[in-house]
C-alpha positions as CSV (number, residue, x, y, z in Angstrom):
1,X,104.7,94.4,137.8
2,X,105.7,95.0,133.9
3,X,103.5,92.5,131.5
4,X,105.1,90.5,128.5
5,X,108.0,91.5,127.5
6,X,109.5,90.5,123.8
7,X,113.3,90.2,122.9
8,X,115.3,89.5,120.5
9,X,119.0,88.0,120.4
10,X,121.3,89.8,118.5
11,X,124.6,88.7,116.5
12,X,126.5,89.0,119.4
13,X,123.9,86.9,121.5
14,X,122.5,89.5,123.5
15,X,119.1,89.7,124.3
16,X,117.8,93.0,123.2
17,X,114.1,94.2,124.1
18,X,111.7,95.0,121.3
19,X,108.8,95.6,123.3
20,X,108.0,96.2,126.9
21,X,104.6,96.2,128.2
22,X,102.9,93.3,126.0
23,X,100.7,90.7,125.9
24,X,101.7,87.8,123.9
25,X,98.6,86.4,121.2
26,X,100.9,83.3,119.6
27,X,104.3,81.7,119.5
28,X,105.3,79.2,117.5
29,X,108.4,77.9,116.0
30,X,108.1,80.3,112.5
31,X,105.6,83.5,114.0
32,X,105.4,85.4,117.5
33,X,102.0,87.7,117.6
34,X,101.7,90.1,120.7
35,X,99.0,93.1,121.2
36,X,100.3,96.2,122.5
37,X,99.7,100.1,123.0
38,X,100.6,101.5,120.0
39,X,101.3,105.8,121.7
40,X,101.4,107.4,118.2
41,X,97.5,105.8,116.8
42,X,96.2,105.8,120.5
43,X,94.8,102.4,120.5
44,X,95.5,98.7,121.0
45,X,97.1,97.4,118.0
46,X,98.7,93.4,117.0
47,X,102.0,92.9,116.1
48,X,103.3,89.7,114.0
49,X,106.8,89.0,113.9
50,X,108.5,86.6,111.6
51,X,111.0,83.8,113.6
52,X,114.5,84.5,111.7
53,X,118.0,83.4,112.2
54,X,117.8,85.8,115.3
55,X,115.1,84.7,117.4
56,X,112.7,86.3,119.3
57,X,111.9,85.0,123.0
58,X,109.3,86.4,125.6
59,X,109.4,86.7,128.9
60,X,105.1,86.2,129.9
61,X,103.6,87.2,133.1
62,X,100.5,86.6,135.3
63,X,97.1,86.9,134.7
64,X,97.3,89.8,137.0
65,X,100.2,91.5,135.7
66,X,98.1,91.4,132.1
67,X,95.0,92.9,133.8
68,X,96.9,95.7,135.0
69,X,98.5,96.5,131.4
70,X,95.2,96.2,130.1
71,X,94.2,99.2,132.4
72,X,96.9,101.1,131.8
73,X,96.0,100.8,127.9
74,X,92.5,102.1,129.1
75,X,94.3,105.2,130.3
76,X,95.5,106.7,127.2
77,X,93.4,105.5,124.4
78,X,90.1,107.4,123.2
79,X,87.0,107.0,125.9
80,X,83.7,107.0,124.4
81,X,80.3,106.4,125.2
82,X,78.4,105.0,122.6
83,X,74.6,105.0,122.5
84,X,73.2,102.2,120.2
85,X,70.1,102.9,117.8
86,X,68.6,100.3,119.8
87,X,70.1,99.6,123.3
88,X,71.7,100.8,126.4
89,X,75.0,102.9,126.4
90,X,78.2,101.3,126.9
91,X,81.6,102.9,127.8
92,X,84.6,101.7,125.6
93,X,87.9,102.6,125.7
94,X,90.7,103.1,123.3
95,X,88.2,103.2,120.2
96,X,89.0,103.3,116.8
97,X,87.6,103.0,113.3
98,X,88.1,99.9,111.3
99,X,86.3,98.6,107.6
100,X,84.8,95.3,107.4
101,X,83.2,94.1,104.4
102,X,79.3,95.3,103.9
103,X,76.5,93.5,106.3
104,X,78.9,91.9,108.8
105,X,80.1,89.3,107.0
106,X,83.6,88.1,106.6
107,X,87.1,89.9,108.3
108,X,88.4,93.6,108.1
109,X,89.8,94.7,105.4
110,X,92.7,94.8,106.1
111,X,94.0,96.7,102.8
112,X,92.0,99.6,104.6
113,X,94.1,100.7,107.6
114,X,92.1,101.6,110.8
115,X,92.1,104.6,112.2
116,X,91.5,107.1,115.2
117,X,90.1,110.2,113.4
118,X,86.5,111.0,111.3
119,X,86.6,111.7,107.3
120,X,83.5,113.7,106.5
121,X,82.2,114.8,103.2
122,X,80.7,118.0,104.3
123,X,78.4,120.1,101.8
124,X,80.5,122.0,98.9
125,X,81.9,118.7,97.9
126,X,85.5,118.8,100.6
127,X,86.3,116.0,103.3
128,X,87.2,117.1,106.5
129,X,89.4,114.6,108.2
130,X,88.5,115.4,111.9
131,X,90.8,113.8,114.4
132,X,89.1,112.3,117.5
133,X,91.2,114.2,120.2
134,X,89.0,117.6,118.6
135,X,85.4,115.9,119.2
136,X,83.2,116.0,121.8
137,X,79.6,114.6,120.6
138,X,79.0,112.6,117.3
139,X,75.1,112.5,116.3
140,X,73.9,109.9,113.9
141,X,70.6,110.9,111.8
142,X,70.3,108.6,109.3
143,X,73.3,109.2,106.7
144,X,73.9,113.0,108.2
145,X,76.5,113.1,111.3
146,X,76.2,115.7,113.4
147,X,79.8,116.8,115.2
148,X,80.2,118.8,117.8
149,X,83.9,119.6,117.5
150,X,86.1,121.0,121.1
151,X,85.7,124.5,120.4
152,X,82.3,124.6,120.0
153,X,81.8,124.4,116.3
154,X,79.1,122.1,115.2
155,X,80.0,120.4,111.4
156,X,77.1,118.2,109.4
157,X,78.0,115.7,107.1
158,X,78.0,112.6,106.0
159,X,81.0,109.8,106.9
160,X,83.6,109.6,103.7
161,X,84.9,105.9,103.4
162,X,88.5,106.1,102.9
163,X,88.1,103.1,100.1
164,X,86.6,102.9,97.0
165,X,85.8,98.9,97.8
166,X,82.5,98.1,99.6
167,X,82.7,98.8,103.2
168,X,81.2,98.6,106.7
169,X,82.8,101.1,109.0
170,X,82.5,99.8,112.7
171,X,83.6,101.4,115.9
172,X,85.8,99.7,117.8
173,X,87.2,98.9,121.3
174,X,87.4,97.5,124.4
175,X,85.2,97.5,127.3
176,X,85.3,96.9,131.3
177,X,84.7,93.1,130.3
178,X,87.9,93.1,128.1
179,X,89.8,89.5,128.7
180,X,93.6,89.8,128.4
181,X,93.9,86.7,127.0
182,X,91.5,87.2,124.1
183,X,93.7,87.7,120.6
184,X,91.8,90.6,119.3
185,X,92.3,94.3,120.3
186,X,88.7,94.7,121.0
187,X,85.8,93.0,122.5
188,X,83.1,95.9,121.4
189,X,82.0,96.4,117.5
190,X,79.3,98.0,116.0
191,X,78.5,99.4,112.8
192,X,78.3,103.0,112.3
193,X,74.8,102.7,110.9
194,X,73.8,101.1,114.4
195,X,75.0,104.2,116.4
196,X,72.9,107.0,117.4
197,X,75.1,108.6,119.3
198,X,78.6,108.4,120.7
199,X,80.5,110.8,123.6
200,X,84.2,111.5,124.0
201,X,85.4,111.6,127.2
């Protein structure tokens, strides 16, 4: 049973598909927003598109059929289990790292891109951008981040924002209580100073 799927009509008044596999956010007479899979980032990502002289249509499904995408998403995104500095462990899948700005307050930043990998400022004065599929434990003591990496290497640094503006990285992604229907791409956050330890899977 395939979820939302978006079209467009061409010149010649075809409909031609431009995603499969969705769930639609928003539709109005000048926008259409959808969430998807996005295979090359490996996480849940929104798209916005911009209602032109060839529109876009969707074809929406069931609550059910959007359940079962969501778990499909589950499938192929990074699995984590993240250990708060001050509460239980919680599994979330397809996680990701986005910037907000410092303390919690206001939206991402969305100048920043979010991303699926780990800069760190190791000692000597390099960053090593360390992508998530090579990690296997990350350790939080204090500022230092301990990384056990896939081949058994262990690398200690600390985390290297990839902007120059003030910024709260946050770990991102959804959990077993995940509603379809929500807009965002995530229904767990937490700041990176919060975490004492997070698990690949």
């Amino acid at each position: 049973m395939p979820a939302d799927t978006v079209y467009q009509n061409s010149s010649q008044g075809k409909r031609v598909v431009i995603q499969r596999d969705a769930i639609l956010v928003k539709q109005d007479s000048s926008i259409l927003t959808y969430k998807h899979f996005d295979l090359q980032q490996r996480r849940v990502t929104t798209v916005t598109l911009n209602q032109g002289s060839l529109p876009y249509t969707v074809e929406t499904s069931g609550g059910e059929a959007r359940r079962q995408i969501v778990n499909v998403w589950k499938k192929f995104g990074y699995k984590v289990l993240v250990t708060p500095a001050d509460g239980k462990t919680v599994r979330v899948f397809d996680a990701y790292l986005d910037f907000y700005p410092p303390g919690g307050r206001g939206s991402l930043l969305e100048s920043v891109p979010a991303i699926t990998n780990l800069p760190l400022s190791v000692a000597g004065g390099g960053v090593d951008v360390i992508d998530f599929s090579k990690i296997v434990q990350i350790e939080f003591r204090g500022d230092q981040l301990q990384v056990t990496l896939d081949e058994g290497r262990v690398e200690t640094g600390t985390f290297a924002s990839p902007t120059s503006r003030p910024a709260e990285a946050r770990l991102l992604g959804i959990t077993d209580r995940y509603d379809p229907a929500s807009p965002d791409v995530f229904d767990f956050s937490l700041a990176l100073s919060k975490i004492k330890e997070v698990k690949f899977e």
